[in-house]
N, C-alpha and C positions, 0 to 999 in steps of 0.2 A: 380702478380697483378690480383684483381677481376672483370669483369666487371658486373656490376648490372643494371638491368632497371625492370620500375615500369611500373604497368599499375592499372589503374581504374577498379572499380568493384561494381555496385551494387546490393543488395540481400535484398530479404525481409522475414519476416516471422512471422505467429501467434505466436510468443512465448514470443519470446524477440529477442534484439537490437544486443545481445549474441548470440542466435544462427541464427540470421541475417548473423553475421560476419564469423559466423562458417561456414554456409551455401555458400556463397563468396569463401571462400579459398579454402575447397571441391570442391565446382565447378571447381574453376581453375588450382588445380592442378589435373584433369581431363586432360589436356592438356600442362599447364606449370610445367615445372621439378624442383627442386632447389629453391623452394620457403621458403625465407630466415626471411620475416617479412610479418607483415600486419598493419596497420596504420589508425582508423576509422576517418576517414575524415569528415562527417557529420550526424547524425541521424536524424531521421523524422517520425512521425507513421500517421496513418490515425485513425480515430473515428467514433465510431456507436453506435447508440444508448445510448453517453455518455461514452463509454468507448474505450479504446485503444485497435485497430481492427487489425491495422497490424503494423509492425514494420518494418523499413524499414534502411540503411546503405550503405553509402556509402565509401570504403574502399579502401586504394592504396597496393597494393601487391608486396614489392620486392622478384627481384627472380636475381639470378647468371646465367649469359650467359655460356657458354662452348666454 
């Protein structure tokens, strides 16, 4: 049997929503091992000047306990 648990994660980025999320998982498995899924939870950007300035994600990451 597996044990799984999730945690929050938000990340932004000039790019896209894409490499938002990318940026997220990187970060965390920095530190979390066994990261299994990621899940975009909700997106958001900011605007300047009329156009979309930053990009922003909020994302649940599971990972496998040991």
């Amino acid at each position: 049997m597996s044990v799984l648990k999730v945690i929050e994660v938000m990340a932004n980025s000039e790019k896209s929503w894409e490499d938002a999320a990318k940026k997220a998982v990187e970060h965390a498995s920095k530190s979390v091992k066994n990261i299994r899924s990621v899940y975009v939870n909700e997106q958001s950007a900011t605007v300047k000047d009329g156009k979309l300035d930053d990009y922003r994600v909020n994302v649940k990451i599971t990972f496998e306990v040991n």
